[in-house]
C-alpha positions as CSV (number, residue, x, y, z in Angstrom):
1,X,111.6,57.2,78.0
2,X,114.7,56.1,76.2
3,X,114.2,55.9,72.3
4,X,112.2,58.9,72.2
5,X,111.3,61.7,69.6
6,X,111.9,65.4,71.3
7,X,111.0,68.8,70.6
8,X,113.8,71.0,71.1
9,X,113.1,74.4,72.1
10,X,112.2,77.2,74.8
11,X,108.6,77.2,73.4
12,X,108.1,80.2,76.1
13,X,103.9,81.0,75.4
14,X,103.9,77.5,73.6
15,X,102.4,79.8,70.8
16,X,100.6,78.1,67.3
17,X,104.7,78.0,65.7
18,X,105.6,75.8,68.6
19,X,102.7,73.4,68.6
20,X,103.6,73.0,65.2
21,X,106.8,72.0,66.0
22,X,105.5,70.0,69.2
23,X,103.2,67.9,67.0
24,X,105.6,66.9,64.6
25,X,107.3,65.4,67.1
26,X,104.1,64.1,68.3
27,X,103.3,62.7,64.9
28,X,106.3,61.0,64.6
29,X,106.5,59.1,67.8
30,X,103.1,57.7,67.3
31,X,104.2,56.2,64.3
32,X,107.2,54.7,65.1
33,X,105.6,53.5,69.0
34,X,107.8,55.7,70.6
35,X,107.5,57.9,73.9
36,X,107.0,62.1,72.8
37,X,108.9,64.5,74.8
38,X,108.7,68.0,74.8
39,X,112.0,70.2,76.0
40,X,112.2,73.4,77.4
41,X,114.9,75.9,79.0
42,X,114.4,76.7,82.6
43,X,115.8,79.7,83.4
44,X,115.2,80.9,79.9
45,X,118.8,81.5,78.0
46,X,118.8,85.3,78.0
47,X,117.9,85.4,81.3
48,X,121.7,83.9,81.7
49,X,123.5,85.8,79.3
50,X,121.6,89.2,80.2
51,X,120.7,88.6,83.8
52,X,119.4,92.2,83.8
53,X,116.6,91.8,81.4
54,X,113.4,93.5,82.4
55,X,110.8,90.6,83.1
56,X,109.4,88.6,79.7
57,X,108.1,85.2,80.4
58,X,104.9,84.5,79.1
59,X,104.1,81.2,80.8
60,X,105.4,79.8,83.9
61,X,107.1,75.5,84.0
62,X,104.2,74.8,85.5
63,X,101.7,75.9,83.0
64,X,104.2,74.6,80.3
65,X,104.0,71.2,82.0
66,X,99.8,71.3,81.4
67,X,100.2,72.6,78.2
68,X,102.7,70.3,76.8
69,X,100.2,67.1,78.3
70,X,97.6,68.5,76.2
71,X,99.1,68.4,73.7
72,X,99.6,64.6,73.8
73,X,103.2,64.9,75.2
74,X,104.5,61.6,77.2
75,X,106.7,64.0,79.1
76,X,108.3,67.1,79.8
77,X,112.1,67.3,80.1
78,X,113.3,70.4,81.5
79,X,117.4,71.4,80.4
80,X,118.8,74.0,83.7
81,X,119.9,76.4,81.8
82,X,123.1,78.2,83.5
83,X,127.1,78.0,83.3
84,X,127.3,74.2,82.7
85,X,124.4,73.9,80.0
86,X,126.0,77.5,78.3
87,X,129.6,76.1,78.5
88,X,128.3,72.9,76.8
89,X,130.1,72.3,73.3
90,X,127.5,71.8,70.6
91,X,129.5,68.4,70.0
92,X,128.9,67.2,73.7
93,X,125.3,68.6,74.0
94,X,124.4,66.0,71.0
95,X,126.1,63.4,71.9
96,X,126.4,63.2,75.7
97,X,123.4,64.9,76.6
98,X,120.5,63.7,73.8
99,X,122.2,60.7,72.8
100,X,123.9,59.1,76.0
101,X,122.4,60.6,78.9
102,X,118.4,61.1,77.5
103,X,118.9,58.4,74.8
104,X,116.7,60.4,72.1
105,X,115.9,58.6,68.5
106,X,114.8,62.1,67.1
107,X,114.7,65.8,67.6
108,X,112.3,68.0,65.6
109,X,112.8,71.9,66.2
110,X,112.4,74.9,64.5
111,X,114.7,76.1,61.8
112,X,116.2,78.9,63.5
113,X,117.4,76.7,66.3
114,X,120.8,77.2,68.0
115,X,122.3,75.3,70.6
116,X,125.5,74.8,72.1
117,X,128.5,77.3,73.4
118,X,128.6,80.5,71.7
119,X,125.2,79.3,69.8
120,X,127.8,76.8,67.3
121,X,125.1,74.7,67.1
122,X,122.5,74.6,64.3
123,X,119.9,72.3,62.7
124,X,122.1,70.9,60.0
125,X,125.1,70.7,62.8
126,X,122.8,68.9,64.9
127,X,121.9,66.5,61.7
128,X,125.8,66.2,60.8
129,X,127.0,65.3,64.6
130,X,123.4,63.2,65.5
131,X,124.0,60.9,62.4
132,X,126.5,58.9,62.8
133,X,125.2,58.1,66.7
134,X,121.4,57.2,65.1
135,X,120.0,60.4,66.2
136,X,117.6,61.7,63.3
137,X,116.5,65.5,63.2
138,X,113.8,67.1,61.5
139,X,113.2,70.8,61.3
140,X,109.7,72.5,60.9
141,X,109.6,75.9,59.1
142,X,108.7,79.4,60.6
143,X,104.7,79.2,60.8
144,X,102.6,82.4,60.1
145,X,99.0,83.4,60.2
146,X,99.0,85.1,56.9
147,X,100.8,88.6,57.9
148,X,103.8,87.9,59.6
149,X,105.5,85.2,61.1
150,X,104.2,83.7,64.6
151,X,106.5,84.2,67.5
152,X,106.9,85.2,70.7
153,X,107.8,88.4,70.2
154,X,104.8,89.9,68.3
155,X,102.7,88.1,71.5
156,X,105.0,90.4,74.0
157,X,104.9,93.5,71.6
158,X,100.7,93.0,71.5
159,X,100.6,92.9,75.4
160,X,102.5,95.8,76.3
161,X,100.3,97.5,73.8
162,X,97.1,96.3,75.8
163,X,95.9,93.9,72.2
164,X,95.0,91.1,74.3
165,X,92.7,89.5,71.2
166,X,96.3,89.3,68.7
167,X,98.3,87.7,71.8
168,X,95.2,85.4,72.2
169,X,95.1,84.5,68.8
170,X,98.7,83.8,68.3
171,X,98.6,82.0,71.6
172,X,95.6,79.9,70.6
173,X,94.5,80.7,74.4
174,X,94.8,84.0,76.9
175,X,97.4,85.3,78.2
176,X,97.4,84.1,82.0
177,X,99.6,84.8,85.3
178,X,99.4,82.0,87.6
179,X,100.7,82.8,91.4
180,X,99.7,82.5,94.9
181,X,96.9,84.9,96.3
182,X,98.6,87.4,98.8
183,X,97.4,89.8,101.6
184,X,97.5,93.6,100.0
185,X,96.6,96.7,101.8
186,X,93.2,95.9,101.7
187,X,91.9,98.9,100.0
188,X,89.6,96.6,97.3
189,X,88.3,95.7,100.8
190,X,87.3,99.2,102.1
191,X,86.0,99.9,98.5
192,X,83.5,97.1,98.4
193,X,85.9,95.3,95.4
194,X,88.1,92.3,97.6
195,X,90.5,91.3,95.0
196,X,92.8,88.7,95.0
197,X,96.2,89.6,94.7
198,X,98.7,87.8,93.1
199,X,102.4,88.8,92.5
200,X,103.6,89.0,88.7
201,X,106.7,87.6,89.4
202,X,108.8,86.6,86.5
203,X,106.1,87.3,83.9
204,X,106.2,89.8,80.9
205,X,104.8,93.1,82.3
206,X,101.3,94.1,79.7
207,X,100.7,97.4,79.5
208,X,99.3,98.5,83.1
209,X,95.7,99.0,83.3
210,X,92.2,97.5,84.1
211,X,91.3,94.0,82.5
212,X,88.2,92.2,82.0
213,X,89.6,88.5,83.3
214,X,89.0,84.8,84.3
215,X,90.2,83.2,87.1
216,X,90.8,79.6,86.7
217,X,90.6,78.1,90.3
218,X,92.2,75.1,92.3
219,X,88.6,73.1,91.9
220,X,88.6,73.6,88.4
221,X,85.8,76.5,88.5
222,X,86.1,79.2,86.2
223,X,85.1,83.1,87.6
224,X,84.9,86.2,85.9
225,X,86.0,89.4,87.4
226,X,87.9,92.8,86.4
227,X,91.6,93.4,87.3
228,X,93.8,96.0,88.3
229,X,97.3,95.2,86.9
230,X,100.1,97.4,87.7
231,X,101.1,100.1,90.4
232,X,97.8,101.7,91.4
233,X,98.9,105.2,91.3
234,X,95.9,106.5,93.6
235,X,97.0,104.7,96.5
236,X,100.9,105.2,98.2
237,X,103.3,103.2,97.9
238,X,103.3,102.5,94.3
239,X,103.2,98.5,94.7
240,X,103.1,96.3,91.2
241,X,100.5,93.7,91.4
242,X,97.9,92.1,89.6
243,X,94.6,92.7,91.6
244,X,91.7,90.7,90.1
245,X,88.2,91.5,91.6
246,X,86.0,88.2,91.5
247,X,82.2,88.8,90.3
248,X,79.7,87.0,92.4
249,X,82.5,85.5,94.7
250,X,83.5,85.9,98.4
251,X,85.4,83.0,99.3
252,X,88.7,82.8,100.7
253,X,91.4,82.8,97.9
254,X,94.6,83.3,100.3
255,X,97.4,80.9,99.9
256,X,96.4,79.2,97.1
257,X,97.3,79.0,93.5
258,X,94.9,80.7,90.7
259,X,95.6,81.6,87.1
260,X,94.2,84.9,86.1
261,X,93.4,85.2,82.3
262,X,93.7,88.8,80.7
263,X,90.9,88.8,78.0
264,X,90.2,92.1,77.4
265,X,92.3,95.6,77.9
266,X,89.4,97.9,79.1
267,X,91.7,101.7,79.9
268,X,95.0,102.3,81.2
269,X,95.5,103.3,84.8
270,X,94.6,106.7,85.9
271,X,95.1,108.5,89.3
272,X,91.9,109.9,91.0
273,X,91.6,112.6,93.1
274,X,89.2,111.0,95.7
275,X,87.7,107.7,96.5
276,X,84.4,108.5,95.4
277,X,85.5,109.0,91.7
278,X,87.6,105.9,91.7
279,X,84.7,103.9,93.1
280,X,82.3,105.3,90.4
281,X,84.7,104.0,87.7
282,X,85.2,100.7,89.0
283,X,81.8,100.3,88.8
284,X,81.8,101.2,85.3
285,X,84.9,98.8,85.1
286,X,83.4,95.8,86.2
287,X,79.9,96.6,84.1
288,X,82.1,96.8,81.0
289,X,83.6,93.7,81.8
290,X,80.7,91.8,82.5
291,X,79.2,92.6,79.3
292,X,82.2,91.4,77.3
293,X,82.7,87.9,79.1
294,X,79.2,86.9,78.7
């Protein structure tokens, strides 16, 4: 992998402004015959300079992993960010890290790019110090869909807001928690509406409420459903989960690993007074949601 072009980034959502900046790098290492690697941060910077940060991920290393190999990356190369990488001059992180240790030919990344302790690093710093060791960079303007510049902040600001259609047209896909499906309290069960639970983890928090969603499974199937994300305030204790009910479905799920898409923001959550009136909703949940996956 020595040789090759890198895109330099967080590319957190891997959003239509960093697959511009992904296939430029791309582009280039096809036409000089030379591998493409895509970088990322792993924990995300802010998460080790604000440790207190309420949760904002939008995609997980795994699903940046597929993502990148989609997009016609050779590899993934993942920088640890914590004390080491943050102490790391801007000096040493071109020349020991891209150049010495990775061996890199090129880095493309966005224009508002810093890197290196206390951010000293830049795109024309990382052209100055990578010249004179053969290290060409390449920067790719800020990219926007003809209102305002793509990034991954409008995506977060649109899910805590319920828009799932702006986050999945900035994302070029849907938003999706990936996780292992966990034993709850049953109470989908009792109801007649077995979901499959999976923890939110590290992921941004959208704005609590019912979703119509798609549930990309282990085998590759693809099933449609409704989900519960957030507390459930009818039931005690308040427990945060994301609870997707499966249409047409009653296999097994626990233990594994599914991916939940969040398509369509159908009402906030609401507390009932009895069973009965939640049940009658949930029905009119999962008819609403039918109708808009077909």
């Amino acid at each position: 992998m020595r040789g090759a072009i890198i895109a330099l980034g967080n590319f957190d959502g891997f959003h239509k402004g960093h697959q511009v900046v992904a296939q430029t790098a791309i582009d280039w290492a096809k036409a000089e015959g030379r591998p493409a690697i895509i970088a990322t941060f792993d924990p995300h910077p802010v998460r080790h300079f604000q440790p207190d940060t309420p949760p904002f991920r939008l995609t997980s290393l795994d699903q940046r992993e597929r993502l990148f190999t989609a997009a016609g990356a050779d590899a993934m190369l993942v920088f640890e960010f914590g004390a080491e990488l943050a102490g790391t001059t801007a000096e040493d992180f071109v020349a020991k890290l891209l150049v010495e240790r990775f061996g890199a030919a090129g880095i493309v990344t966005g224009e508002d790019f810093t890197f290196g302790k206390g951010r000293a690093g830049n795109v024309e710093v990382m052209k100055q110090l990578g010249a004179p060791l053969g290290l060409s960079t390449r920067a790719v303007g800020p990219v926007s869909d003809g209102a305002e510049v793509i990034s991954s902040s409008r995506i977060r600001d649109a899910l805590k807001a319920g828009d799932c259609e702006t986050a999945t047209e900035l994302l070029t896909r849907p938003f999706a928690i990936e996780g292992v499906v966990i034993h709850g309290d049953k109470n989908g069960r009792k109801l007649g509406y077995p979901t499959a639970n999976v923890d939110i983890d590290h992921y941004l928090r959208p704005q609590y409420g019912i979703y119509a969603v798609k549930a990309n499974l282990p085998d590759g199937r693809v099933v449609n459903g409704a989900a519960n994300l957030g507390i459930r305030p009818t039931f005690d204790p308040p427990k945060e989960l994301l609870e997707p009910y499966l249409f047409d479905f009653a296999e097994d799920l626990y233990g594994q690993t599914i991916e939940v898409e969040l398509h369509h923001f159908l009402r906030g959550e609401a507390k009932f007074d009895d069973l009965d009136g939640l049940m009658v909703q949930m029905a009119k949940d999962c008819d609403k949601a039918r109708a808009l996956l077909t």
